[in-house]
C-alpha positions in Angstrom: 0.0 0.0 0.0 1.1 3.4 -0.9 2.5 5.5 1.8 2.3 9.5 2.1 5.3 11.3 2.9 4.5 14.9 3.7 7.0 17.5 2.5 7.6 20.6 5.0 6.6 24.2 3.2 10.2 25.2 4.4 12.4 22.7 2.0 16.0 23.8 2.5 17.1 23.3 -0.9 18.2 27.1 -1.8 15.5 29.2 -0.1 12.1 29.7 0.7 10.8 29.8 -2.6 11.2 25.6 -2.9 8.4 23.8 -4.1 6.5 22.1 -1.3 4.0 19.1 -1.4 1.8 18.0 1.5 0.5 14.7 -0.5 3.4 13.2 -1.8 3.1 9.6 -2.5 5.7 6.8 -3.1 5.4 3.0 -4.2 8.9 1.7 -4.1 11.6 -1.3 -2.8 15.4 -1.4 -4.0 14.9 -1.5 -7.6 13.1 1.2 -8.0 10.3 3.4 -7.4 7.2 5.3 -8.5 6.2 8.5 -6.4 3.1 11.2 -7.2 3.8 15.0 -6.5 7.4 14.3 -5.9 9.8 17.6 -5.5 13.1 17.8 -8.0 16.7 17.6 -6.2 16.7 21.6 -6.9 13.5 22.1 -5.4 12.3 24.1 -8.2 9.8 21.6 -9.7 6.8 19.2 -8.5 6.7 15.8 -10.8 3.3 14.9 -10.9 4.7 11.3 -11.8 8.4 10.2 -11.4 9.2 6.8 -12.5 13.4 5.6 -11.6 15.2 3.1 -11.4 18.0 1.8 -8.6 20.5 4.1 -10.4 18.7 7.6 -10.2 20.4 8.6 -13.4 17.9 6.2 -14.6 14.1 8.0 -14.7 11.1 9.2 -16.2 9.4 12.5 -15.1 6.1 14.3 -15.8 6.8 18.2 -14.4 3.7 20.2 -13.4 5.0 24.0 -12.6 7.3 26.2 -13.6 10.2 26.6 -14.7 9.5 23.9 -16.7 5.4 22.9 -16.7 4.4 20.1 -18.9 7.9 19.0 -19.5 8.3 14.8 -20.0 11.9 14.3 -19.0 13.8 10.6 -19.6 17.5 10.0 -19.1 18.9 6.9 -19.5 23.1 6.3 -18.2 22.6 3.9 -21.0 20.9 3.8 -24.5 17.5 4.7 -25.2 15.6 3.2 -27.9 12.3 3.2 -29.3 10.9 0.3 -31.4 7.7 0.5 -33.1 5.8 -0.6 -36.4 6.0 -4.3 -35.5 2.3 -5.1 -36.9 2.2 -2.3 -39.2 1.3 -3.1 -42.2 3.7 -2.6 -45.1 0.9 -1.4 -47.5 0.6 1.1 -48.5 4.8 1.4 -47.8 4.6 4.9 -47.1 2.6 4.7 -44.0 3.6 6.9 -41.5 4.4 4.8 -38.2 6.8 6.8 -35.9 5.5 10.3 -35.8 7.4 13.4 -33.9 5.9 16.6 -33.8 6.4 20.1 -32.2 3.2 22.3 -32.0 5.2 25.4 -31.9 9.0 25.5 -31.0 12.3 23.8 -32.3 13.4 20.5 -32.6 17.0 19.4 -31.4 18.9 16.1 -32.2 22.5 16.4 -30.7 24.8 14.5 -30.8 27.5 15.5 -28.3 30.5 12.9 -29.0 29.2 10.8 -31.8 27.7 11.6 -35.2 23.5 11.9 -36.2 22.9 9.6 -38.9 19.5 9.2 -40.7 18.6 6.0 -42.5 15.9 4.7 -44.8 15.0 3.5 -48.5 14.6 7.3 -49.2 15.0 10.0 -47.2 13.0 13.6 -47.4 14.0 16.7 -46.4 11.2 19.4 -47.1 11.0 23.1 -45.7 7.4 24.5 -45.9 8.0 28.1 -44.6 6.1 30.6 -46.2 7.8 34.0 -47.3 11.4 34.6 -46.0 10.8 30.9 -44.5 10.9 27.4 -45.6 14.7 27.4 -45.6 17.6 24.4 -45.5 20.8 25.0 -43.8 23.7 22.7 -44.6 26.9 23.9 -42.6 29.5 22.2 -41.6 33.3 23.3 -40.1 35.4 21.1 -42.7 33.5 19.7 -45.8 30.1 18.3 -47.1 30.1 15.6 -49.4 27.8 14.2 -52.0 27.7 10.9 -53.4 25.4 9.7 -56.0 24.4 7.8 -59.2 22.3 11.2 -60.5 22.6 14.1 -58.7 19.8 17.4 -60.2 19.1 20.6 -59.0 16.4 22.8 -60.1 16.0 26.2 -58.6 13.2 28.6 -60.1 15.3 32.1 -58.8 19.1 32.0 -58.8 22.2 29.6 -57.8 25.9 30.3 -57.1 28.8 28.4 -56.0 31.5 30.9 -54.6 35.0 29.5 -52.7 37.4 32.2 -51.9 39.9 29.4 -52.9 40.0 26.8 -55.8 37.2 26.0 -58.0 37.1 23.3 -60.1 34.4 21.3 -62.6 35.2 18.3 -64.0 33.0 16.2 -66.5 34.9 12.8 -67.7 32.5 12.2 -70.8 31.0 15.6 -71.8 29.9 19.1 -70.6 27.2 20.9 -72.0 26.3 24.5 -70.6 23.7 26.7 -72.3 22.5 30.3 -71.7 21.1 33.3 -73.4 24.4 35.3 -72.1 27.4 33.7 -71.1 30.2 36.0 -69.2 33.6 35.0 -68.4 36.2 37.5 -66.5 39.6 37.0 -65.1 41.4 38.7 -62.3 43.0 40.3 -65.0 40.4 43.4 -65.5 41.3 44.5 -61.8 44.0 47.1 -62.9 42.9 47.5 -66.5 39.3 46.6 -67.9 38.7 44.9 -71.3 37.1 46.2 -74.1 34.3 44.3 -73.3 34.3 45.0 -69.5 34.1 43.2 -66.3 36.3 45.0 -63.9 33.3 45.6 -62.2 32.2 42.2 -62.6 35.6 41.3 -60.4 34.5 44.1 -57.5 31.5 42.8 -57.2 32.7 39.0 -56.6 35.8 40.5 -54.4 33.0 42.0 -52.1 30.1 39.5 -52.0 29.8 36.9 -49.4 27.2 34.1 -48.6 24.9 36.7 -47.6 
């Protein structure tokens, strides 16, 4: 039978402003434990359930108040894994079956030793923003590499690749390129132009960034 533990208003852990709890209930032996309206470590936060283990690195928390009021919290000293779809059917094959969503606010996966990968039979990646929104970041502090049979882009606007090193294309077979005005200047316009311009072609490029 569950057993009340009363919590005093004046818990000691950093002031007066603790969180207190008068009906604080816990079901529990050795291996673990299940309380209702238990109080954080910091005091700051009553868990309206708090599931853990023996090791107390090992638990899962429903928070009611603030600073952090409807939070679920689960950490693990070991993996973590979630395993679903078992009787799923396969048809049609695009069935959703593991579904994360964020009503408003961002979603993080970190990996803070170790690297994110992301597998499947295809993989999307689709921004929906609207106006200056809808976005894709790629950035990375040595390289990004592609590797693929067929690799197309399509963009209705504008493109640009710019290195303020070496640039190179290579095409093993052929190269085809095809515009209604093609323009080619060299470094060499920057003390004299040509006759056909582009000095300010090479102040433009010396000046423009990613922005």
């Amino acid at each position: 039978m569950a057993i009340p533990q009363n919590t005093p208003p004046s818990n000691t852990r950093d002031g007066s402003t603790a969180a207190s709890n008068y009906s604080t209930t816990t079901m529990g032996q050795k291996d673990g434990s299940i309380s209702f309206g238990h109080i954080a470590k910091p005091g700051d936060v009553i868990h309206d359930i708090k599931l853990q283990a023996e090791d107390g690195r090992h638990q899962i928390s429903l928070d009611k108040n603030e600073p952090r009021k409807g939070w679920t919290t689960s950490t693990s000293p070991g993996n973590f894994q979630v395993l679903c779809g078992l009787d799923a059917s396969t048809s049609p094959p695009d069935k959703d079956t593991l579904i994360l969503t964020a009503r408003n606010g961002n979603i993080v996966i970190r990996a803070e030793n170790g690297r994110v990968r992301i597998e499947g039979l295809d993989v999307d990646i689709v921004a929906t923003g609207q106006g200056d929104r809808g976005n894709i970041l790629a950035k990375a502090n040595d390289g990004i590499k592609l590797d693929c049979k067929n690799l197309n882009m399509a963009t209705s606007n504008s493109w640009k690749l710019m290195t303020t090193g070496i640039g190179e294309m290579t095409a093993n077979t052929s190269m085809k390129m095809y515009s209604s005005l093609i323009q080619g200047v060299t470094d060499a316009v920057a003390n004299k132009d040509s006759k056909n311009g582009g000095q300010d072609q090479q102040i433009k490029e010396l000046i423009s960034d990613w922005a």
